[in-house]
C-alpha positions as CSV (number, residue, x, y, z in Angstrom):
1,X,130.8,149.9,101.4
2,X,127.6,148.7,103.1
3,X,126.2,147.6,99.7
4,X,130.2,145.0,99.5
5,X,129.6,143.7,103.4
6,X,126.5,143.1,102.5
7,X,126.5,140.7,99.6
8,X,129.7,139.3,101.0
9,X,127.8,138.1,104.3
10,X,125.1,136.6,101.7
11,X,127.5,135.2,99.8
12,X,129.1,133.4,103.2
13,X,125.8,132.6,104.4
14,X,124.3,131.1,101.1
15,X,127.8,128.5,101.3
16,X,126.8,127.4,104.8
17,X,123.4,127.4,103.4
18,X,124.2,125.3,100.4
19,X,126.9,122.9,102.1
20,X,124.4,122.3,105.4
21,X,121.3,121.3,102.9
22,X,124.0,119.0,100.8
23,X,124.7,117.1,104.2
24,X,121.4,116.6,105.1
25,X,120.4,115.3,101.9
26,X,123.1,113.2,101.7
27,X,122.8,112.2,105.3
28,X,119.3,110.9,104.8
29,X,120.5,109.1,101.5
30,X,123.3,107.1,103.6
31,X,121.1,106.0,106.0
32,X,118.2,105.0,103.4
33,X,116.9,101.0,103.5
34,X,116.5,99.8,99.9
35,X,113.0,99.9,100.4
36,X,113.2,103.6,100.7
37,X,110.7,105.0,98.4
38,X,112.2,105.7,95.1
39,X,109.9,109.3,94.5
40,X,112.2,110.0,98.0
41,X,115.1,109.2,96.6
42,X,114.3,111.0,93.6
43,X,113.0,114.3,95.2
44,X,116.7,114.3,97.2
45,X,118.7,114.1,93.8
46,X,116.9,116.8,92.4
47,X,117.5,118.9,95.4
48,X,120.9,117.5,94.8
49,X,120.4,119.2,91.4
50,X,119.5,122.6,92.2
51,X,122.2,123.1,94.9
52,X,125.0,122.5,92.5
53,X,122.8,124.4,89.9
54,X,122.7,127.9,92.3
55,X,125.9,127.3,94.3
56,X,128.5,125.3,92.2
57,X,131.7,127.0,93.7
58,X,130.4,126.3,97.0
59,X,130.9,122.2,96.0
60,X,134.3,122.3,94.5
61,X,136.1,121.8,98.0
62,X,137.7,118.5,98.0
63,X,137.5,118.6,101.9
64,X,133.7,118.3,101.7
65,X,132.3,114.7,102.8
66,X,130.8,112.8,101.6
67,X,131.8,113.2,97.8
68,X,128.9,113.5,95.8
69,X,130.3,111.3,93.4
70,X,131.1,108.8,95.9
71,X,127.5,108.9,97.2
72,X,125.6,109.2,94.4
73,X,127.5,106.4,92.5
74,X,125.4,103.5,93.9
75,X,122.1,104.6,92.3
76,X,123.6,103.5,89.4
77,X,122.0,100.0,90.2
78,X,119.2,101.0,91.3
79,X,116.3,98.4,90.2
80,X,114.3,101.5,89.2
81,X,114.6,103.3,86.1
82,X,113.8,106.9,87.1
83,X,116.1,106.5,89.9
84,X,118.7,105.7,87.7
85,X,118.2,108.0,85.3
86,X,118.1,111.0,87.5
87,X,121.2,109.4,89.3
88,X,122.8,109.5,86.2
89,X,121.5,113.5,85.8
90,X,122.8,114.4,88.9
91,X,126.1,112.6,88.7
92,X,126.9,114.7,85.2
93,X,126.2,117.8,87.1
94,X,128.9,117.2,90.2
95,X,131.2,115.6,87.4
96,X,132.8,118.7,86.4
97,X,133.7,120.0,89.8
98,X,134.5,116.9,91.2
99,X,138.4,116.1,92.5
100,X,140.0,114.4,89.6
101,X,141.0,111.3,91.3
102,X,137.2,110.9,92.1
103,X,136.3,111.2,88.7
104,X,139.0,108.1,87.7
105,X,137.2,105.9,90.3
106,X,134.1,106.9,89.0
107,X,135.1,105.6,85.6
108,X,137.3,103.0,86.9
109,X,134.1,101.2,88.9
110,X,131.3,102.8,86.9
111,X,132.3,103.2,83.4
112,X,135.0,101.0,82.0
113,X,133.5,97.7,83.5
114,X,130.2,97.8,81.3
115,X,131.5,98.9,78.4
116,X,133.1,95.4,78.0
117,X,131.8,93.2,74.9
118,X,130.3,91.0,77.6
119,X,128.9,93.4,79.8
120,X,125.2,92.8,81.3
121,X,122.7,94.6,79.2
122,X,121.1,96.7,81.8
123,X,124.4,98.3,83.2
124,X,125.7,99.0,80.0
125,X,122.5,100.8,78.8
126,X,122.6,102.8,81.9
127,X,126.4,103.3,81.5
128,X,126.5,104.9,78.2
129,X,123.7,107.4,79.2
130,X,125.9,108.2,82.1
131,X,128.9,109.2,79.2
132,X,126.7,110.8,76.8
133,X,125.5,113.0,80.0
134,X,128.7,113.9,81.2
135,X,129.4,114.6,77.8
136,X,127.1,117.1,77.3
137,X,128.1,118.8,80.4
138,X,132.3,118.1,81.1
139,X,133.2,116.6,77.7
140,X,137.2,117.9,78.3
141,X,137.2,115.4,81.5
142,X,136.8,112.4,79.3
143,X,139.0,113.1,76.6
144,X,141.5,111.3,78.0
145,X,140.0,108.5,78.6
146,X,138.3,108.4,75.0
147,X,140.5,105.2,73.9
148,X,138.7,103.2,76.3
149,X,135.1,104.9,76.0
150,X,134.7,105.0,72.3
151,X,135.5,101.6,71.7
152,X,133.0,100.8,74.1
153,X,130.3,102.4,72.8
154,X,130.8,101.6,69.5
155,X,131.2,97.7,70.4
156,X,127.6,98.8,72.5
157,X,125.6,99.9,69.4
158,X,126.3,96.8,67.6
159,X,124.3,94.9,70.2
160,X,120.8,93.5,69.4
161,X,119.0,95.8,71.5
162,X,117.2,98.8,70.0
163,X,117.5,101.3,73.7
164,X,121.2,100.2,74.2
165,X,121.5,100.9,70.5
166,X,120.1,104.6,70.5
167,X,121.7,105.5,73.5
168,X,124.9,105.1,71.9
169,X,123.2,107.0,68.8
170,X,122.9,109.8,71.0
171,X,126.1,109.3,72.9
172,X,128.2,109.8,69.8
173,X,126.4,112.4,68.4
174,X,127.2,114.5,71.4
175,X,130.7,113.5,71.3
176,X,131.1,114.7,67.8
177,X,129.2,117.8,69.1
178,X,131.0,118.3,72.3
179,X,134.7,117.0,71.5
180,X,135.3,116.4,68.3
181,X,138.8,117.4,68.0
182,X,139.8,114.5,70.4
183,X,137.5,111.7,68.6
184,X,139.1,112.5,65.3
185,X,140.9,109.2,65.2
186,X,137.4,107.2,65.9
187,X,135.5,109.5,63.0
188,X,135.5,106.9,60.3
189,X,134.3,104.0,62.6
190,X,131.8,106.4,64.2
191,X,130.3,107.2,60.6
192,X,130.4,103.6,59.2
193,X,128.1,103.3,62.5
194,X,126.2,106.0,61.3
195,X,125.5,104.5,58.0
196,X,124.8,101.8,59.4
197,X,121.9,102.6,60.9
198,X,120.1,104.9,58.3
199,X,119.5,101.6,56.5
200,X,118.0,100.0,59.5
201,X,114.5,99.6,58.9
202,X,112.6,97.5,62.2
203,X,109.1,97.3,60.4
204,X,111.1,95.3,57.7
205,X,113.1,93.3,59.4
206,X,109.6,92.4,61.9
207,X,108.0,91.3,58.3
């Protein structure tokens, strides 16, 4: 009996624990200047990172504010790359635990918008890393937006732009890994893609 009260009160205090360092980080993030350093802003996404790593239960309360979707969106834009890219990171981890009508605005603001033919090149690069991440970790919370996403990434690879192009590379491969029961009407346009691109050669084409 001691041993149950006793892992129950860690278990209690680990939550307040958790949810109190998750406000602070956030906290600090809110009030940030963008000339806050990025290495700060990076060192609080991966703390970010390793609370929903140890305690994800304690973040699946819909009452707790802010969302960490909703607060961690705007990195997104970010001017720095390894800001971004560990936005993106951290974004994938909350995704699966996230209310779902946070996860349509994400995809509604974040997503969809860049995936357009005439999208800027920089969003959309950073876009499709964000799918292929949440991919990997949540694939079943996309599936229903797949006849917007796919499209997307497929009208993505055909751009001339060799990082855009092997981010959607690796963004359909982990589709076809992750959820390939749901992209079965995409699977011939996603291997004429595939084809595709085992002829490129870029040392010919540069001669």
């Amino acid at each position: 009996m001691f041993r149950t009260r006793t892992k129950t009160t860690q278990s209690g205090s680990e939550c307040k624990l958790s949810i109190s360092l998750y406000r602070t980080q956030v906290s600090y993030h809110s009030r940030s200047q963008p000339d806050t350093p990025p290495d700060t802003l990076i060192e609080t996404l991966s703390t970010l990172s390793i609370l929903i790593t140890r305690f994800p239960a304690h973040f699946s309360y819909s009452q707790i504010k802010p969302q960490p979707l909703t607060a961690i969106a705007p990195l997104l834009t970010h001017p720095r790359p390894a800001v971004r890219k560990r936005a993106i990171s951290t974004l994938s981890q909350f995704f699966p635990i996230a209310p779902p009508d946070l996860c349509a605005q994400l995809l509604q603001t974040n997503v969809f918008p860049h995936l357009e033919a005439d999208a800027n090149l920089e969003p959309q690069r950073t876009t499709v890393n964000l799918v292929s991440a949440i991919l990997r970790q949540s694939p079943q919370q996309l599936a229903s937006s797949f006849d917007r996403i796919i499209p997307g990434v497929l009208r993505a690879v055909q751009r001339d732009d060799d990082e855009l192009c092997e981010g959607c590379l690796q963004a359909l491969e982990t589709l076809l890994l992750r959820s390939s029961a749901e992209a079965t009407q995409f699977l011939s346009s996603i291997i004429q893609t595939g084809i595709q691109y085992i002829k490129y050669d870029p040392v010919r084409i540069l001669a």
